[in-house]
C-alpha positions in Angstrom: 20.8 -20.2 9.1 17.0 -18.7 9.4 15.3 -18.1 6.6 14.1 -14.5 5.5 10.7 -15.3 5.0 8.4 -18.2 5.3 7.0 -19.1 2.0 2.9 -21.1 1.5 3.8 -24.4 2.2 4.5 -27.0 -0.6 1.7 -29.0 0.1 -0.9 -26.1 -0.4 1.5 -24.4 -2.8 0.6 -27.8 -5.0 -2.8 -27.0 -4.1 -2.8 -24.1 -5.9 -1.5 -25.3 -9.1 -3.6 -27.9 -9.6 -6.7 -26.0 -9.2 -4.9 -23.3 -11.4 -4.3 -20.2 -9.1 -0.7 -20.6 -9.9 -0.1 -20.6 -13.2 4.0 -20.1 -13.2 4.5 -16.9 -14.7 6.4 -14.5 -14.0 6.4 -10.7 -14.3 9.3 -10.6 -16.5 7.1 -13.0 -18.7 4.3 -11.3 -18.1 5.2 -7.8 -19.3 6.6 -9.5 -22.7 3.5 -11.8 -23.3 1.2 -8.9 -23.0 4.0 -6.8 -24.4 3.2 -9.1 -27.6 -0.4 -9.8 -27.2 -0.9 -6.1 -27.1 1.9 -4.2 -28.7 0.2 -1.1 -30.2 -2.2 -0.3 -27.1 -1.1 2.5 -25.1 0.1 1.4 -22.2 1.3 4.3 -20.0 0.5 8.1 -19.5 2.0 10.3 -17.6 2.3 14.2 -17.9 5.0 14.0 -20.4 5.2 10.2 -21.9 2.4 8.0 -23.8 4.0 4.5 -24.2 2.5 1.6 -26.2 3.3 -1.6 -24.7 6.0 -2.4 -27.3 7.8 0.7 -26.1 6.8 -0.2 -22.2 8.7 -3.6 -22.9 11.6 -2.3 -24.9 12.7 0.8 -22.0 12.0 -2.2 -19.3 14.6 -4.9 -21.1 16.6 -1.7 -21.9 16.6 -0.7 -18.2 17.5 -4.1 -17.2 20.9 -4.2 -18.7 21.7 -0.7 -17.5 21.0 -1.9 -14.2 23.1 -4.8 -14.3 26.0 -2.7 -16.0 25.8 -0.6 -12.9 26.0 -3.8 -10.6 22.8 -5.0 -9.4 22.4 -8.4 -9.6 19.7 -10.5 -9.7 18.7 -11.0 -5.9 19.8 -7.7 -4.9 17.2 -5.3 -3.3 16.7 -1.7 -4.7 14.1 1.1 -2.9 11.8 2.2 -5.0 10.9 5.5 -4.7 9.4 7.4 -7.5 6.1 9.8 -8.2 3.1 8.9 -10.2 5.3 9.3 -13.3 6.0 6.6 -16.5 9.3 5.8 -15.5 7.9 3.7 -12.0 6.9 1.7 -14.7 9.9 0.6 -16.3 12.0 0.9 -13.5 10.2 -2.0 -12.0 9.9 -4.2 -14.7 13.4 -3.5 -15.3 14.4 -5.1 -11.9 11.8 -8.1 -12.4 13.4 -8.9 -15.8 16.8 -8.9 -14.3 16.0 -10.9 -11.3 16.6 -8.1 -8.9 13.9 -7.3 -5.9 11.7 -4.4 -5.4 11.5 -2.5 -2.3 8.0 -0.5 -2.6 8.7 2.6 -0.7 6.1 5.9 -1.1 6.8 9.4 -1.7 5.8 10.3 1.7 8.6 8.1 3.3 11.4 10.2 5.3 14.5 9.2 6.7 13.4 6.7 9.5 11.3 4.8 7.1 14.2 4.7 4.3 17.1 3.9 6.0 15.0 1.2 8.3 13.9 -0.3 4.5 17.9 -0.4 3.7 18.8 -1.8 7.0 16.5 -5.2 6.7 17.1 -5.3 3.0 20.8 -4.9 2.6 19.5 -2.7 -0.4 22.3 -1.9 -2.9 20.1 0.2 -4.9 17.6 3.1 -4.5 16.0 4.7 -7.5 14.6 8.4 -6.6 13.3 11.4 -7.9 15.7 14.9 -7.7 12.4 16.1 -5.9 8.7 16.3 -5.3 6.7 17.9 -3.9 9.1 20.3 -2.4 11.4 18.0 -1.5 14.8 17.0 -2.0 15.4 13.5 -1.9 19.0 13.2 -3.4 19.9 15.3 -0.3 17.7 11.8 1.8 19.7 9.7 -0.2 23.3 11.1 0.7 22.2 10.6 4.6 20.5 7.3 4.2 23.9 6.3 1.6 26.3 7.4 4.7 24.6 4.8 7.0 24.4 1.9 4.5 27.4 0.6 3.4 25.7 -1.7 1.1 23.6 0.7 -0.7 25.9 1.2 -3.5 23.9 3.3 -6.1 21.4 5.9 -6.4 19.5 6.6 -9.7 17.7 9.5 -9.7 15.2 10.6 -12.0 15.9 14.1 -13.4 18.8 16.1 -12.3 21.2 13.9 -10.6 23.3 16.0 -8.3 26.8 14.0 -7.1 24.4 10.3 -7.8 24.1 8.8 -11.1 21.2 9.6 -13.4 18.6 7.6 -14.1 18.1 8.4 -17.5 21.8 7.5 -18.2 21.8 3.8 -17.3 19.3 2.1 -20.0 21.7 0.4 -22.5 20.9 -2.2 -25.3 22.4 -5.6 -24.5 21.9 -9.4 -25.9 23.2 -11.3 -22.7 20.6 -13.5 -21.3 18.7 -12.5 -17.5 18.9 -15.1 -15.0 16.1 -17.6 -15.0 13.2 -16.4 -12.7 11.5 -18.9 -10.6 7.6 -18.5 -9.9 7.9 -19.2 -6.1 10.9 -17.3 -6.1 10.8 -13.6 -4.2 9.7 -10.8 -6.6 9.3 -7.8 -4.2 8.9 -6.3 -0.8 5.9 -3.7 0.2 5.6 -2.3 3.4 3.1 -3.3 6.0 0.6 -0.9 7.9 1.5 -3.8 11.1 0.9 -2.9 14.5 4.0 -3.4 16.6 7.4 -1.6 16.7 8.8 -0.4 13.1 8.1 -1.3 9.5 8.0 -4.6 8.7 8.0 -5.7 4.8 6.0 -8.3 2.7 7.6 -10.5 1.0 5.3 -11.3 -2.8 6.0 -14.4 -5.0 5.5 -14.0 -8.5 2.7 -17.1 -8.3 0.7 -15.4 -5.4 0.7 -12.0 -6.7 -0.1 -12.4 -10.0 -3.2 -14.8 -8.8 -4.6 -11.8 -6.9 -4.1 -9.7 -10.6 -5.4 -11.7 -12.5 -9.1 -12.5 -10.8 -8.9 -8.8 -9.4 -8.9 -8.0 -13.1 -11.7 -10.2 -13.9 -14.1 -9.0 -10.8 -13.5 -5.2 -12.2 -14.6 -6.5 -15.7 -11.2 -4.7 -17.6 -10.3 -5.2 -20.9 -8.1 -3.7 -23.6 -10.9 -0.3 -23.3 -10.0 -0.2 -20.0 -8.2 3.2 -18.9 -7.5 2.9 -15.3 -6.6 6.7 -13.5 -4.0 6.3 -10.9 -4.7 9.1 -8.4 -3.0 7.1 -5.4 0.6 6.8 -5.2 1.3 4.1 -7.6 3.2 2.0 -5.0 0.2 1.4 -2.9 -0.7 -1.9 -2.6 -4.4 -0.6 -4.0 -3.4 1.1 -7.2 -0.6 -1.9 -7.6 -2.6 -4.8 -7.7 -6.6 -4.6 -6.9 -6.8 -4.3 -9.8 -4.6 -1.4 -10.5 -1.5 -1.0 -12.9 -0.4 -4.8 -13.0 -4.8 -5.5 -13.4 -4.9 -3.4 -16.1 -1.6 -4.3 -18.1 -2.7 -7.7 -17.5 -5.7 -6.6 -19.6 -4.4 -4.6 -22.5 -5.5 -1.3 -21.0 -4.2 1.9 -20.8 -2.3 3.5 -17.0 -2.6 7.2 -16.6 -1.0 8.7 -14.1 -1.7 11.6 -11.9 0.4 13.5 -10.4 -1.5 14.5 -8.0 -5.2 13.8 -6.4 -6.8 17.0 -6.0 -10.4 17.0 -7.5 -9.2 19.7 -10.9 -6.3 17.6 -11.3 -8.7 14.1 -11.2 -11.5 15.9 -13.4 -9.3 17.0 -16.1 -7.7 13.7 -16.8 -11.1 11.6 -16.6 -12.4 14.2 -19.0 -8.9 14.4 -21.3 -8.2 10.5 -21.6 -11.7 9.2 -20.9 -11.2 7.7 -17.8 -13.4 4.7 -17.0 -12.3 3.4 -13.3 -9.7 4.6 -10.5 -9.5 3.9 -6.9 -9.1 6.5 -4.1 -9.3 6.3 -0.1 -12.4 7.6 1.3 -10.8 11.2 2.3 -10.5 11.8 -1.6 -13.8 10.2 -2.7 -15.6 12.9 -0.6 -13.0 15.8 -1.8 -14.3 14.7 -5.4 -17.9 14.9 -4.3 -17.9 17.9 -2.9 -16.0 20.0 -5.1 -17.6 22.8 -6.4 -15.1 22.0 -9.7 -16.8 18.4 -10.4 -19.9 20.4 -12.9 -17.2 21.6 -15.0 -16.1 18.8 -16.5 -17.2 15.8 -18.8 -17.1 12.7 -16.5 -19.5 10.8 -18.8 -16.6 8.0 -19.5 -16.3 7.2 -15.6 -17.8 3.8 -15.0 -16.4 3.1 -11.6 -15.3 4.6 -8.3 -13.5 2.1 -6.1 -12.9 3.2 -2.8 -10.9 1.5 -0.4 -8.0 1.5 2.2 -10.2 2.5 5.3 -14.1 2.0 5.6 -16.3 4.4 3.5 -19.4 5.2 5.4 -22.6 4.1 4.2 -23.8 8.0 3.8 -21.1 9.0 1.6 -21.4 5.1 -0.2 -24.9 6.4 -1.4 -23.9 9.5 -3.2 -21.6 8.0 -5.3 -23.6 7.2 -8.3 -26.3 10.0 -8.4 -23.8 12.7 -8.1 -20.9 11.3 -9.7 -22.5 9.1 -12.4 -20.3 5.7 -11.7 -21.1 2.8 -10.0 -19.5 2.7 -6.4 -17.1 -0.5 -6.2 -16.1 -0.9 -2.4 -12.5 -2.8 -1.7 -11.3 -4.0 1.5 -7.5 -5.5 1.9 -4.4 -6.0 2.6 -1.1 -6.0 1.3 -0.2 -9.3 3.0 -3.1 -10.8 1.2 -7.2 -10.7 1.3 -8.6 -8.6 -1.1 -12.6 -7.9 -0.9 -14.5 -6.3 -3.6 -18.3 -5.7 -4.4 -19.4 -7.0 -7.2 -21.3 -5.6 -10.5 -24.4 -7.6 -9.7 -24.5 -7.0 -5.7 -27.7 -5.3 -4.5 -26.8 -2.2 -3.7 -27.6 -2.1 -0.4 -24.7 -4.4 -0.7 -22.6 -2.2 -2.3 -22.9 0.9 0.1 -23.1 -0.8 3.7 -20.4 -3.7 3.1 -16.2 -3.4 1.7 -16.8 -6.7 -0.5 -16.2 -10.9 0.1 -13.0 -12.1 -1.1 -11.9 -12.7 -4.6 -11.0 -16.2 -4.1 -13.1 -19.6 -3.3 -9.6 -20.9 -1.8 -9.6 -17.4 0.6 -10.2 -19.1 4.0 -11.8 -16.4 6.4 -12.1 -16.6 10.4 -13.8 -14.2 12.3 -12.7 -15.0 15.8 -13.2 -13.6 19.5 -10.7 -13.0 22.5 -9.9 -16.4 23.3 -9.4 -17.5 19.5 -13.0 -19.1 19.0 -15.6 -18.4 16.2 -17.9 -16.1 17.2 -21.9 -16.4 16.3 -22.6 -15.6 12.5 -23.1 -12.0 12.6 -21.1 -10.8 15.2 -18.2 -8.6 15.4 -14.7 -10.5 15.7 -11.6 -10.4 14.6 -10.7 -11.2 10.9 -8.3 -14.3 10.5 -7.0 -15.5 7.1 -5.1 -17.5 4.8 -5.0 -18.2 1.5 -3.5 -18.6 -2.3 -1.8 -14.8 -2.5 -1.4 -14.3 1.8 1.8 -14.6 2.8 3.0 -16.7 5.8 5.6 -14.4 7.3 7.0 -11.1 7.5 10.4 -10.2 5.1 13.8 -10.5 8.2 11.1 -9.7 11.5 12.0 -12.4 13.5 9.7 -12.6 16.4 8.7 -9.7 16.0 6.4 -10.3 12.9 5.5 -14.1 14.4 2.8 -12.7 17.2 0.7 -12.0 13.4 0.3 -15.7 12.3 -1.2 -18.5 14.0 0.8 -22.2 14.0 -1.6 -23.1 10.8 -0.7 -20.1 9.2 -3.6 -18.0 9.5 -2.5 -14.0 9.6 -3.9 -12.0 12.1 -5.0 -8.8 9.5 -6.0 -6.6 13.4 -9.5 -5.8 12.0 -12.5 -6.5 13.6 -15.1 -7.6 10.9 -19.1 -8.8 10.9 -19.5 -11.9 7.9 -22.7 -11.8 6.3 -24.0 -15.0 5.3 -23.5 -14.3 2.0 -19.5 -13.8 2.4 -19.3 -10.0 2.6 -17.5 -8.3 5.0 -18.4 -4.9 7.0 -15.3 -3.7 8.4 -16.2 -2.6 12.4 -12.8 -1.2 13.4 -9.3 -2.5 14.2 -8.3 -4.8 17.1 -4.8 -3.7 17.1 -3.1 -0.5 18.0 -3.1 1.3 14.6 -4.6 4.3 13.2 -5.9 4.3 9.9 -5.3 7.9 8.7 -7.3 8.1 5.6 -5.9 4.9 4.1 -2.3 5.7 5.9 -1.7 2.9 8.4 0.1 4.7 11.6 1.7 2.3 14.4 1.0 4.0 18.1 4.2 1.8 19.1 6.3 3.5 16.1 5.2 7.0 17.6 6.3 6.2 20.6 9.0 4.9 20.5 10.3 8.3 18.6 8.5 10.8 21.3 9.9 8.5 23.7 13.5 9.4 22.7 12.8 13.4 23.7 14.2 14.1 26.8 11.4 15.9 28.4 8.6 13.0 27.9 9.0 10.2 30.6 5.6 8.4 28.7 3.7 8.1 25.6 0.7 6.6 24.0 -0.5 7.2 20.8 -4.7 6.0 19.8 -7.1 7.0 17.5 -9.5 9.7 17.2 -12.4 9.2 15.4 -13.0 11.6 12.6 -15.6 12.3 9.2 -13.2 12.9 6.7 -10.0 11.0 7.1 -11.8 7.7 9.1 -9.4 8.2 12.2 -6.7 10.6 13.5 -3.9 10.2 15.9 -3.8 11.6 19.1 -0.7 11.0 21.5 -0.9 11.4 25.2 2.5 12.7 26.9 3.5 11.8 30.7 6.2 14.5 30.4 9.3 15.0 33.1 9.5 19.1 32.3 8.0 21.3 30.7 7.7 21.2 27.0 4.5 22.1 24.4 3.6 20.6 21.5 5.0 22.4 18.7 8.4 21.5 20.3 7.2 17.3 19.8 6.0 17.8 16.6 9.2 19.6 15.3 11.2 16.7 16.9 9.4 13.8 15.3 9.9 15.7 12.3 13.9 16.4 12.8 14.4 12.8 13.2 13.1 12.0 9.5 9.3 10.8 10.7 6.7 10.5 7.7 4.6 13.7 7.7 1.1 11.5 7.9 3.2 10.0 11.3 2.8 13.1 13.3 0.6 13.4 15.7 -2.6 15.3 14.5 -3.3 16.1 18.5 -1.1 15.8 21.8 -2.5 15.5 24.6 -0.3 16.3 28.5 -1.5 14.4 31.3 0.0 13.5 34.6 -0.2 9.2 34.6 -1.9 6.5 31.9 -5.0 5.1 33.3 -4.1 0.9 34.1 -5.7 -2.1 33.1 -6.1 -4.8 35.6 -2.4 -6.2 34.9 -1.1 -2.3 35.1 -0.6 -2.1 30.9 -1.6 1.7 29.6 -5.5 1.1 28.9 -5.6 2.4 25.7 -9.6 2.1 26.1 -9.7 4.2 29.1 -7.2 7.3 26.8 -9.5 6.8 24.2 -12.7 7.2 26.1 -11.1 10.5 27.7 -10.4 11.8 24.8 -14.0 11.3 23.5 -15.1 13.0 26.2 -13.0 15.9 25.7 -13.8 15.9 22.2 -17.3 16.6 23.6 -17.1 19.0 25.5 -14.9 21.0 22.8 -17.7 20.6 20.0 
């Protein structure tokens, strides 16, 4: 039988305990420690709950036995999809108390994405809102329901339609959870990976709570700390660096926004006094330039973290005279490295680099074509392993292999410059992905879904570069007959693509430039496309 996943080998996973990365808790543990050490503290806000962490613990041991009365077990899977509201909170904490797994999945996620998460995961759950945003996911979950036979139950938050509600299934109960193992699989997030469809990471309770912990302590939070989460909350950012599980680890207080617009932002920093929260680039210069920011008291804001794509060095340095916080910059991964700047970083530092690694046990290789170092300095691409970055992709086969080396380094596809002090300045990606404003977009993805319209004989999707959201995707069409590209974008859409997925620009040509061994040169689109760019401005 293969194995789903390939976990940190024992001999480093030893390594790890004994210099105390891995201390064997759990998050089922963790929750009630805190849930103990803290028990008055608020824990949660959203736009209609405020939760102490007595209460957070209760609804999650609450949820648990509803879950199990409905028949998840402790190993099943169950998607995750939920708003920036309280009840993400408990719902996940639920399934860690009862053993069950996890799958992260964002608000943004259509049908392909879904019902590819189901597929690999054998899911038997999927927790969802009635809708958001204007839409209707029960009407997703029906269709994604039809296809999987094992997905047995959907819970959805507020009005239920012909699935069972979510506020129905917490229960009180005294039978005892199954016993939780550290190393043991605690949840899947989704990848921004380079090649074919999504492909999921599979977290340990040991590794992930490592990278909480000292994320925690870099960002300085305690029980004052009240941590805005202006992301969606199942972002491997606001999760983890330090985000919700950093700041429950500290006694803090999570408030939730439900949406990331600058009066929405202002009004809760000012409301709850807001002292850190962590938005893409895109966002951070929405909140500097809105003409909204003089109206409100941000005096309680200590610190912007930005991170997710790079944040250029002009916009870095207008962080803390016009919004009165210190800039924090983070650079990571969900498979692993996290990078931040630190408090007492120059701040030439803190503007011009995305951070050094959180761990002395991070091992970091920046490494040319042919796999060999290149000169301190110089622009290569980032290589790493470490005590919280997986080994192998969740059920991808060799599909996911091509991303880690034989000694278990992963490939992250960004091309980095190391400073001798350790801090990295992120140069671009190596692989062929767009970073849309923190969105990671696979070309092959794309095209694989244009390729599947009957009028396009050829596709290839690359990046454009662009001020406000880092990069945008552009795809270039070899088509057979006619066809324009309202028609593409309305069939990417039809087959249940993410909206962020669709190509911002399309481009018709005739044939793909070649490289010397006849692949598409991506190089060559990309360098058309500047040029066209060009002559347009």
């Amino acid at each position: 039988m293969i194995a789903d996943w390939t976990p940190i080998p024992a001999e480093f996973a030893q390594r790890y305990r004994d210099a105390g990365y891995w201390t064997g808790e759990t998050f089922g543990e963790f929750l009630a420690d805190r849930a103990t050490r803290f028990a008055g503290n608020l824990a949660v806000v959203d736009e209609r709950n405020r939760w102490t962490y007595r209460e957070l613990d209760e609804r999650a041991t609450r949820m648990a036995h509803g879950l199990r009365a409905h028949g998840i077990e402790p190993g099943d899977r169950v998607v995750v999809q939920l708003p920036n509201i309280a009840e993400f909170v408990a719902v996940i904490f639920g399934l860690f108390r009862l053993g069950a797994v996890p799958v992260f999945a964002l608000p943004a996620h259509r049908y392909a994405e879904i019902t590819e998460f189901c597929r690999i995961t054998e899911a038997t759950g999927y927790v969802i809102a009635d809708r958001h945003a204007g839409f209707d996911y029960r009407a997703l979950a029906t269709q994604v329901q039809a296809e999987n036979p094992a997905l047995r139950t959907v819970f959805v938050h507020g009005e239920p339609g012909e699935h069972t509600a979510l506020a129905d299934v917490p229960v009180n109960g005294d039978e005892p959870f199954h016993t939780v193992r550290p190393d043991e699989l605690s949840f899947l997030q989704l990848s921004g990976g380079s090649t074919g469809g999504p492909k999921l990471i599979p977290r340990i309770h040991d590794d992930y709570l490592y990278s909480v912990r000292e994320s925690a302590a870099i960002c300085e939070l305690s029980e004052d700390t009240v941590y805005l989460v202006a992301l969606p909350v199942a972002h491997n950012f606001p999760m983890s660096s330090p985000g919700i599980l950093g700041v429950l680890h500290a006694g803090g207080r999570i408030v939730l926004a439900p949406a990331p617009s600058p009066d929405v932002v202002f009004e809760l920093i000012q409301r709850e006094r807001v002292t850190i929260t962590g938005v893409v680039p895109p966002i951070a210069l929405q909140l500097l330039d809105s003409p909204a920011r003089g109206q409100y008291d941000l005096s309680s804001l200590d610190i912007l973290q930005v991170g997710g794509a790079k944040f250029v060095e002009q916009a870095a340095r207008r962080v803390a005279p016009e919004l009165g916080c210190r800039l924090q910059q983070v650079f990571g991964m969900a498979e692993g490295l996290v990078n931040y700047t630190r408090a007492g970083d120059p701040d030439d530092i803190v503007v011009t680099t995305q951070g050094r690694p959180i761990s002395p046990a991070d091992e970091v290789r920046v490494l040319d074509e042919d796999d060999d170092p290149v000169a301190p300095g110089e622009i290569g691409a980032l290589l790493t392993r470490g005590p919280y970055t997986i080994r192998s992709y969740y059920r991808a086969g060799e599909r996911g292999a091509a991303n880690f080396t034989e000694d278990g380094f992963y490939r992250t596809g960004d091309l980095v410059r190391q400073l001798p002090t350790g801090h990295l300045i992120v140069e671009g990606r190596a692989k062929d992905q767009i970073n849309r404003g923190g969105e990671k977009i696979t070309a092959e993805e794309i095209e694989n879904h244009l390729l599947a319209h009957d009028a396009v004989h050829d596709a290839a999707v690359v990046s454009i570069p662009d001020d406000y959201l880092g990069e945008r995707s552009c795809a270039f069409i070899v088509a057979t007959e006619p066809v324009r590209a309202p028609e593409l974008r309305r069939f990417l859409r039809e087959r249940g693509l993410a909206a962020y997925k669709i190509p911002d620009r399309i481009e018709f040509v005739d044939t793909f430039p070649a490289t010397g061994v006849g692949k598409t040169s991506r190089r060559h689109l990309r360098a058309e496309l500047a040029a066209s760019l060009s002559k347009e401005s």
